[in-house]
C-alpha positions as CSV (number, residue, x, y, z in Angstrom):
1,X,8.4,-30.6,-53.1
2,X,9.4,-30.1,-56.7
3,X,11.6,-33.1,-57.8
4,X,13.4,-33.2,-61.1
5,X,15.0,-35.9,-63.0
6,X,18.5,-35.4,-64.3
7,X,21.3,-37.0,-65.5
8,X,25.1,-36.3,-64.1
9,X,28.0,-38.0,-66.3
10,X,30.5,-38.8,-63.3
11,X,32.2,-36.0,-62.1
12,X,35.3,-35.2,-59.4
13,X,35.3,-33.5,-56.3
14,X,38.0,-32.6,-54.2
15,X,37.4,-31.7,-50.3
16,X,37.8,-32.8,-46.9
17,X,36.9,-36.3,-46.4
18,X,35.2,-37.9,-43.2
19,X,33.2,-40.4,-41.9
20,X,30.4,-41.0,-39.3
21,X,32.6,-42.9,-37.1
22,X,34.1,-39.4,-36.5
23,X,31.2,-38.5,-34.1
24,X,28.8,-36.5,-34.1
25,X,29.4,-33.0,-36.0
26,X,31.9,-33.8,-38.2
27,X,30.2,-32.9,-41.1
28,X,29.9,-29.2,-40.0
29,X,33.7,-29.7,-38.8
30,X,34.4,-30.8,-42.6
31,X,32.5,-27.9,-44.0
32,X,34.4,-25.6,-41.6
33,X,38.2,-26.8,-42.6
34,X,37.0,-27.3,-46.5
35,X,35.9,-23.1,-45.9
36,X,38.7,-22.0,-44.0
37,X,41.0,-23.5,-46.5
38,X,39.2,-23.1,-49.7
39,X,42.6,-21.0,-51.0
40,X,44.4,-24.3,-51.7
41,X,41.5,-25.7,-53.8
42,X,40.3,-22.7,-55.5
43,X,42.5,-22.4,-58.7
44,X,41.5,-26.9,-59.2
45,X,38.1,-25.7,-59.1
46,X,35.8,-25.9,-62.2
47,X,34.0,-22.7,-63.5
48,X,31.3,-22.3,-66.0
49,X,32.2,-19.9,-68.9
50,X,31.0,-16.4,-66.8
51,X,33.7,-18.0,-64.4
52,X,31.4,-19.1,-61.9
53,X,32.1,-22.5,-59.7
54,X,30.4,-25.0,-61.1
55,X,29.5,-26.9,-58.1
56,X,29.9,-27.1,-54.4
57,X,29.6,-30.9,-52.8
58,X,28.6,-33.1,-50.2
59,X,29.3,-36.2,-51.8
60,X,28.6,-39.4,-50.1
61,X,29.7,-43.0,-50.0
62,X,29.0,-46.8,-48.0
63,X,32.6,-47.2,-46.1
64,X,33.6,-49.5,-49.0
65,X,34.1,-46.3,-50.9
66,X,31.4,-47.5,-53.7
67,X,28.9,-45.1,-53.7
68,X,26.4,-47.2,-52.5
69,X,23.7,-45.4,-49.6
70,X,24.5,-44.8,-46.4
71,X,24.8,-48.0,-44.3
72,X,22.6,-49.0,-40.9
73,X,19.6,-47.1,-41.7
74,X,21.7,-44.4,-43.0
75,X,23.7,-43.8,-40.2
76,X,27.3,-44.9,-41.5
77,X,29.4,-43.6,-44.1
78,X,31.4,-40.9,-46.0
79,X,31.5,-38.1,-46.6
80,X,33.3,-35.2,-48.6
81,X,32.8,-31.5,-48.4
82,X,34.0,-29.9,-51.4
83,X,34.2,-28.7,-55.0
84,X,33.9,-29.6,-58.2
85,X,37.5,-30.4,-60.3
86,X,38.5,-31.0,-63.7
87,X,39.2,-35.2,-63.6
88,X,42.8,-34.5,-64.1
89,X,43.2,-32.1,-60.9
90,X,45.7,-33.5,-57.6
91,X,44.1,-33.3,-54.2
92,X,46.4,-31.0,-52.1
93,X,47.9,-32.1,-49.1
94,X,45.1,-32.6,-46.6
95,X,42.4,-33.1,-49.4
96,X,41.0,-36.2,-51.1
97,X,39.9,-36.8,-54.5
98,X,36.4,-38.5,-55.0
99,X,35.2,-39.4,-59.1
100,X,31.6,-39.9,-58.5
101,X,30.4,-42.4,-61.0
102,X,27.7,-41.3,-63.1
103,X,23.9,-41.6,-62.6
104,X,20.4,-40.4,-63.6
105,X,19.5,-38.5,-60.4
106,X,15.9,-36.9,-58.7
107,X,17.0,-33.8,-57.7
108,X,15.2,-32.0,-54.7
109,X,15.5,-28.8,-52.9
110,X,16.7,-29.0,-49.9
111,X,14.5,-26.5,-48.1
112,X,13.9,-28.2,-45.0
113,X,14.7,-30.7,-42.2
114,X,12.6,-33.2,-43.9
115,X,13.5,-33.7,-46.9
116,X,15.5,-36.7,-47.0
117,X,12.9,-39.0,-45.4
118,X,10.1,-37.6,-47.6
119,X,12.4,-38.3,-50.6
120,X,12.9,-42.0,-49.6
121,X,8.9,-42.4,-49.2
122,X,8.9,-41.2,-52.5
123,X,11.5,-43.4,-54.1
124,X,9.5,-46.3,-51.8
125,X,5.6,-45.6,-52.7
126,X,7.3,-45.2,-56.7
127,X,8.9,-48.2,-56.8
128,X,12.2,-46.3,-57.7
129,X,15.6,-48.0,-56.2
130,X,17.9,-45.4,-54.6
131,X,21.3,-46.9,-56.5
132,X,23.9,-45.2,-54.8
133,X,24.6,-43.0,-51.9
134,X,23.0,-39.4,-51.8
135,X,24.5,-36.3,-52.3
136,X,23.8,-32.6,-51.2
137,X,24.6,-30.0,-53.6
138,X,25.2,-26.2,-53.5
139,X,24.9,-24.2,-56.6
140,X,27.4,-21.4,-56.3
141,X,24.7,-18.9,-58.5
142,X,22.2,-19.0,-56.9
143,X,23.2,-20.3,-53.3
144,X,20.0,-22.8,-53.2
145,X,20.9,-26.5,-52.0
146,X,19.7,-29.7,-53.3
147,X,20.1,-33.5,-52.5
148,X,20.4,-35.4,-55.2
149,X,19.1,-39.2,-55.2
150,X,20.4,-41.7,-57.6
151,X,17.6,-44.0,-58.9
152,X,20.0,-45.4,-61.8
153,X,23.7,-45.7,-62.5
154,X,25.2,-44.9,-66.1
């Protein structure tokens, strides 16, 4: 598992917004409406200068909507499946706007079931505080996925 430290100044995300109390699934469902309906988002959407997206997200959030983990063992909280905006750019109808603070993140690919729970002994045998909620990551390039763990907000 190759983890890499980097820093992300906060950033926006605009997508479909739900939350565990919405059963199980819901994520997938979110992924699936955020997709279908990508055409209403597209033209907010940030692109690197080849005109590339910069980012696809699965941000995350407590309930309290601070950006803290995951609550009850991390079983309960939000989440938002989208794409990263310019600060400035209005949620659609039917889409929410997240500004993810800034942190110094460990970055992991996400190439397999276990990733998360390795990542959290990780942070554990290290001594390194996971400071806010974790988010997955999809890098429109080259289609790899990665969680990204905050160990220190900005």
């Amino acid at each position: 598992m190759k983890i890499e430290k980097c820093v992300k100044e906060g950033f926006c995300v605009i997508g479909k917004e739900g939350s565990t109390n919405d059963g199980a699934g819901f994520v997938q469902a979110l992924w699936q409406d955020a997709n279908g309906h990508f055409d209403q988002v597209a033209p907010l959407a940030k692109k690197d200068e080849q005109g590339n997206l910069v980012g696809i997200w699965g941000a995350m959030s407590d309930l309290s909507r601070r950006f803290l983990p995951w609550e009850d063992g991390f079983s309960r909280g939000l989440y938002l499946a989208g794409v990263e905006c310019d600060a400035q750019a209005e949620a659609p109808d039917g889409w929410v706007k997240w500004m993810v603070p800034g942190f110094e993140y460990l970055r992991v690919e996400a190439d397999g079931p276990d990733v998360f729970p390795k990542m959290i002994a990780y942070l554990q045998e290290n001594s390194l505080p996971l400071a806010g909620a974790v988010h997955d990551f999809t890098c429109p390039v080259t289609g790899k996925n990665y969680m990204y763990f905050p160990i220190r907000k900005l």
